[in-house]
C-alpha positions as CSV (number, residue, x, y, z in Angstrom):
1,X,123.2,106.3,154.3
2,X,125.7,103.6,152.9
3,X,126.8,103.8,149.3
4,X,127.7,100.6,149.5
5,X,125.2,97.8,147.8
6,X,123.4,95.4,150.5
7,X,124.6,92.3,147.8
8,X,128.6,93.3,149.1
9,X,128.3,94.3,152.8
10,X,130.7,92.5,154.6
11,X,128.5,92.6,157.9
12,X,126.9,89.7,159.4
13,X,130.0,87.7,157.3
14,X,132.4,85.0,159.2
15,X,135.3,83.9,156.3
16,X,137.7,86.5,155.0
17,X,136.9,88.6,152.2
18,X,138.9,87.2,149.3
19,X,139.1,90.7,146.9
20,X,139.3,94.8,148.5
21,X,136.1,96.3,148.6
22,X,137.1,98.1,145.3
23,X,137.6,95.2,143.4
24,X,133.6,94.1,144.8
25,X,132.2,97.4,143.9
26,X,133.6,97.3,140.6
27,X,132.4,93.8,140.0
28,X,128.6,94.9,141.3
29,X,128.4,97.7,138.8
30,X,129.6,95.3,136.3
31,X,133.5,95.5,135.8
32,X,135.4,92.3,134.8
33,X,138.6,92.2,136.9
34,X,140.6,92.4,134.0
35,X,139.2,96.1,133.7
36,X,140.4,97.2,137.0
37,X,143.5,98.6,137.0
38,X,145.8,102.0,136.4
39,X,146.0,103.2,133.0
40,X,148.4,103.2,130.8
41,X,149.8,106.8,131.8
42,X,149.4,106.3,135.6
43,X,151.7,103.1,135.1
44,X,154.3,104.6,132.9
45,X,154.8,107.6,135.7
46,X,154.8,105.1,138.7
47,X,158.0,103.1,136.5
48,X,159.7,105.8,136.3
49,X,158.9,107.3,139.8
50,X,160.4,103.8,141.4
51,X,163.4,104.1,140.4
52,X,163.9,107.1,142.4
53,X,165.0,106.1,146.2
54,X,162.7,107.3,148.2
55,X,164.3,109.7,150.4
56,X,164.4,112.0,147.0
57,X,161.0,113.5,147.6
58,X,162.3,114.1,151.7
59,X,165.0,116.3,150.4
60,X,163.1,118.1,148.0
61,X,160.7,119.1,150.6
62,X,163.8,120.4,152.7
63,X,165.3,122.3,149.8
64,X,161.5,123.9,149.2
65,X,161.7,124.8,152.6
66,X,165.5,126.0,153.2
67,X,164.8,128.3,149.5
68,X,161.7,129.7,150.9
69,X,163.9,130.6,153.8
70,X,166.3,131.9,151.8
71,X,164.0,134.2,149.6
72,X,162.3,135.7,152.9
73,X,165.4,136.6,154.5
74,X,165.4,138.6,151.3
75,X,162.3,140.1,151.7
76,X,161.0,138.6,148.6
77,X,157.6,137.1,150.4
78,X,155.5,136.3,147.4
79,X,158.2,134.1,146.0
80,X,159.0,132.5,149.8
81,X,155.4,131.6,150.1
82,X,155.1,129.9,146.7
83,X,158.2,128.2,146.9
84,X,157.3,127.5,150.3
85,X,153.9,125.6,149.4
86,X,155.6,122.9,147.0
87,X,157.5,121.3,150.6
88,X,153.7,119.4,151.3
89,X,153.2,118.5,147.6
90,X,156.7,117.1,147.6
91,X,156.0,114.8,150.9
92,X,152.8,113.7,149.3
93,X,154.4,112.7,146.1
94,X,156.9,110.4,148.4
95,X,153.8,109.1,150.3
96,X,152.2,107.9,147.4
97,X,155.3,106.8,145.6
98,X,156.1,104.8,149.0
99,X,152.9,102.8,148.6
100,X,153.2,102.1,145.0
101,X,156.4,100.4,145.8
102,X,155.4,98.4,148.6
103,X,151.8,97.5,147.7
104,X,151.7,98.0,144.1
105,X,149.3,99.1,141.9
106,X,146.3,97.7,140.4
């Protein structure tokens, strides 16, 4: 079953879609484009987030990684695994940071 609304399916079409499918849904439940878009919070953090080079978030992930090391060469397992964890949250951050600089947000 499609979520999508019949009135926006792009099947059975031959030109190019002009807006994302977001943008469409939006504008089917009755969003103006000027209401799409990050909020004001989302847009402040993704400022300041750019002006970080990117490979930041890849050495934070190593130094989550080589500490968690560290702290289970020391027996200390409960703090190794926690410190451990943060290495995927930091490579996600770096993803998404990634994509807001080259795509943008909207």
């Amino acid at each position: 079953m499609s979520t999508v609304p019949p009135e926006i399916s792009t099947s059975g079409r031959a030109e190019p879609q002009q807006q994302g499918l977001g943008s469409q849904m939006a504008s089917a439940y009755g969003a103006h484009e000027h209401e799409i878009g990050e909020g004001p919070v989302a847009r402040a953090l993704e400022e300041q987030t750019a002006k970080l080079p990117s490979d930041t978030w890849l050495w934070a992930a190593f130094l989550s990684i080589f500490a968690s090391l560290y702290f289970q060469s020391r027996g200390e397992s409960h703090r190794s695994m926690f410190i451990g964890q943060w290495a995927p949250t930091f490579l996600l951050l770096g993803i998404y940071n990634k994509l807001v600089k080259l795509h943008g947000s909207e």
